[in-house]
N, C-alpha and C positions, 0 to 999 in steps of 0.2 A: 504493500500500500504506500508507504516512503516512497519505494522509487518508481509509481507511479504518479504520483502529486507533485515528485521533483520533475519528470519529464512533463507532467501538464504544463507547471506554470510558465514554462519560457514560453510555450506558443500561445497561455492564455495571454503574458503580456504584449506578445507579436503583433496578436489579433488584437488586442485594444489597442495598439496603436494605428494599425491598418482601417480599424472602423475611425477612430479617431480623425486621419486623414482621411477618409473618404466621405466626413459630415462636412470637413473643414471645407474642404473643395465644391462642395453642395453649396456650401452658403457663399463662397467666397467667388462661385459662378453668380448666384443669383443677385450680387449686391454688383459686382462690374456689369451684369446685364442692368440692372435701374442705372449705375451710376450712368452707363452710357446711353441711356435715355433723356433722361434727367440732362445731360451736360450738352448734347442735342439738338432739344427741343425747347432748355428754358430760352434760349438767347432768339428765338424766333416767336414762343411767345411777349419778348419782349418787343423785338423789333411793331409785331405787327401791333401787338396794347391786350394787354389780356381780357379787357369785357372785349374788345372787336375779334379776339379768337375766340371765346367759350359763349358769347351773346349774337356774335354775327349770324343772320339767318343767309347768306349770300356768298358760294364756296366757288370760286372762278378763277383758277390760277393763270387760266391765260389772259386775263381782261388786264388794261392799261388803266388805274394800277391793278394788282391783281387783288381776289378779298377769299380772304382764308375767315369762315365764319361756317364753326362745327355744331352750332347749335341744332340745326336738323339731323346730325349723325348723332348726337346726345339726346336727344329726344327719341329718336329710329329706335336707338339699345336699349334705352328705357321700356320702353314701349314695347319691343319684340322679347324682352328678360319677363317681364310680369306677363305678356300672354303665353311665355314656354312654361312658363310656371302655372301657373293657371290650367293650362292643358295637362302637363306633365305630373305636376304634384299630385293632385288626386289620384292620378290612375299607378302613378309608380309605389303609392303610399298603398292604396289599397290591392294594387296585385301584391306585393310584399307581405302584407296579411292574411293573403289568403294563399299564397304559395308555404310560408309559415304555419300556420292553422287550421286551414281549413281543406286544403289539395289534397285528395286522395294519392297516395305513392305512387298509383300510374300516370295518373297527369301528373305530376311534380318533376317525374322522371324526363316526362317528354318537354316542359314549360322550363323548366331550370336551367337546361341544355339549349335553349330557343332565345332563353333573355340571357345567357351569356354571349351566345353567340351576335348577338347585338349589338353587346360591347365590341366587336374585334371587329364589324364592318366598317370600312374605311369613310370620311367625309364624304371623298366625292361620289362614292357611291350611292349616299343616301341623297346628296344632290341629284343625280343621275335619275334616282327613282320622284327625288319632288319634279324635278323639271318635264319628266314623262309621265307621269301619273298622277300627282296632285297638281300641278298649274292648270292641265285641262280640266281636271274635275273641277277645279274653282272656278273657271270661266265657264262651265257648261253649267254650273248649279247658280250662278249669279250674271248672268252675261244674258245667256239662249234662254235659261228659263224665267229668271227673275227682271229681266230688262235692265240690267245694273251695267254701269260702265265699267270694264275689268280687262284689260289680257290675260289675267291668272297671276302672272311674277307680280308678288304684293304682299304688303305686310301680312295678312292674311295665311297665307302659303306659309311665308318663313316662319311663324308662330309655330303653325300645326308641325310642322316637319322638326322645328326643334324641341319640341315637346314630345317627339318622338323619342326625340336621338337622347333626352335626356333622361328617358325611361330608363335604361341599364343599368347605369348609376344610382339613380334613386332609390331603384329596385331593390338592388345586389345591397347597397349598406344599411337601407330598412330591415330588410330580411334580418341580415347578419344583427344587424341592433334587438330586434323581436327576438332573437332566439336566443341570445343571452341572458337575458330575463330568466333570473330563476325561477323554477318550477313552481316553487311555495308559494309565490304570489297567486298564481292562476290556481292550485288547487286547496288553497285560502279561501280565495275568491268563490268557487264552488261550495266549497265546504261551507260556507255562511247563506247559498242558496241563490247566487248570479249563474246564470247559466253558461252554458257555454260561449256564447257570442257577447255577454256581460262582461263579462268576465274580462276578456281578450279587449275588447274595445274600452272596458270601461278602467281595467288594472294594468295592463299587462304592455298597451300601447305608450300610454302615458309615462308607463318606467323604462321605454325604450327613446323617449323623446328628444335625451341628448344625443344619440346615435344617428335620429329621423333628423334630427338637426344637421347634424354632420351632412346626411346624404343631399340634403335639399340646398345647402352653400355649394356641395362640391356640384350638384347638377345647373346651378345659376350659374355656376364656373365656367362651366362647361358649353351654355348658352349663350353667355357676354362673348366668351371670348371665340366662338367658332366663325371660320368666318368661308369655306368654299362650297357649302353647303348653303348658304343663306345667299353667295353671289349667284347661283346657279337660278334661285326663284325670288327673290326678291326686288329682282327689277332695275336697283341701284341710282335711282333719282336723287341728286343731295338736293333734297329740299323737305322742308317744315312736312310731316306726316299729318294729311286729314281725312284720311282713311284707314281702314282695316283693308280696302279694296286696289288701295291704290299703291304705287310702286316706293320703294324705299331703300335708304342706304345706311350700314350701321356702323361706327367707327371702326371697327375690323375692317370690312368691305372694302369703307374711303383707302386705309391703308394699301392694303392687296390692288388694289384697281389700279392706281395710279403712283404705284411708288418702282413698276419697272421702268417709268420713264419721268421721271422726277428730277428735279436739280435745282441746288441752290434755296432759296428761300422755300421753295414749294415742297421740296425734301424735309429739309427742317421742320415744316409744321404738319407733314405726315409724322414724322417721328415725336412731335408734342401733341397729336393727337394718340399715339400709342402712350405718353407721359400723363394724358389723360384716364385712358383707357385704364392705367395700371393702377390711378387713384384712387378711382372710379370703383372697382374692383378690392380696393385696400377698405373703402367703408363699407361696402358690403359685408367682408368681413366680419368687421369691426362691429357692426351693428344686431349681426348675428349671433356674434360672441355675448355682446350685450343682452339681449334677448336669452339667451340659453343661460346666462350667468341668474338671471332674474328669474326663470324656471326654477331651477336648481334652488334658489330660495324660498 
């Protein structure tokens, strides 16, 4: 046993020092990707005046002078994040419950296999299917039948499809959250005379809430920030959003779209609108943390 504990410990300390660098490298990647946003992007929102970048309704890089004004791309994200949420939450909260709870073991086998497989389909693929199969269904359900003005690529589309994609996620750490829930809670809960669907929905959810929290930030994460999947049917208009029907562009988008052929001032404030996007993103966080701290008490 001695000369087994002496042979462990030199590679247990090898190994801590190997995890050790490889957190150090993690963060010290992820702080030179901000710094080099940050360092960027602040000197172009100066240039241009910060309310006339984050307030400007008018995004025209070529026009004499040009006007860098993201406030329709801020609005766009805003606006396409609560309708993926909207879409997605419910349905990834409650498939999660019932793939936990309520699935018989042969459907569980075949659905668990199906929403992972989910996860591993690439962006443009699920663009590939909105741009073939959801844009026309939105223009044939609102256009041909309803008389509404539409070509399909619209805020509309990019909700549904990323409500989709954000399914997997929500799924997979709800699940995982429900199902660590000790047992004694749920056959407490029985034992005192809540039934079975009581029980679950009314004890056993609610002690899983920091978990559902977890999934539903990391599935806004994942909605803010995608962006080949939303250029594919969203249409990409920079302008002020006044419809669900009408076409749209979201800070991702703006970036991706015009940043192969960008230079000079007009690069610089693609890259402070990703300075934005990262902010943008940081209180979401932040708020959610808030929110789940205030749970918890």
């Amino acid at each position: 046993m001695n000369t087994r504990n002496t042979t462990r410990r030199p590679l247990e300390n090898i190994m801590k020092y190997v995890f050790l660098v490889i957190a150090t490298a993690s963060i010290v990647s992820v702080a030179l990707i901000s710094l080099f946003i940050f360092i960027n992007g602040l000197p172009a929102i100066g240039e241009i005046g910060i309310f006339n970048f984050l307030f400007g309704q008018e995004w025209f890089p070529r026009h004499t002078p040009p006007k860098f004004g993201i406030l329709p791309m801020i609005v766009s994200s805003i606006y396409v994040t609560i309708g993926a949420i909207v879409v997605g939450v419910p349905l990834g909260i409650g498939t999660a419950i019932f793939l936990s709870r309520f699935a018989p073991r042969g459907l569980y086998r075949v659905l668990k296999p199906a929403v992972e497989l989910m996860a591993g389909i690439p962006s443009v693929v699920y663009g590939f299917f909105g741009m073939m199969v959801l844009v026309p269904f939105v223009r044939e359900i609102f256009q041909v039948r309803l008389g509404m003005s539409t070509t399909g690529f619209s805020m509309l589309s990019a909700i549904i499809l990323l409500g989709v994609m954000i399914l997997p996620t929500i799924i997979g750490l709800s699940e995982a959250a429900i199902n660590v829930v000790p047992k004694s809670y749920y056959e407490g809960a029985v034992a005192l005379g809540a039934s079975h669907e009581k029980a679950i929905i009314s004890i056993v959810v609610p002690a899983a809430r920091s978990g559902i929290f977890a999934a539903i930030i990391l599935g806004i994460g994942r909605a803010i920030g995608e962006t080949m999947a939303v250029i594919m049917v969203a249409g990409g208009q920079p302008v002020m959003p006044t419809s669900l029907l009408a076409g749209t562009r979201t800070m991702t988008m703006n970036i991706v779209t015009e940043m192969g052929y960008a230079s000079g001032l007009h690069r610089e404030s693609l890259i402070a609108t990703g300075a934005v996007l990262f902010i943008f993103i940081l209180l979401i966080n932040l708020a959610f943390n808030i929110i789940k701290r205030k749970a918890k008490s």
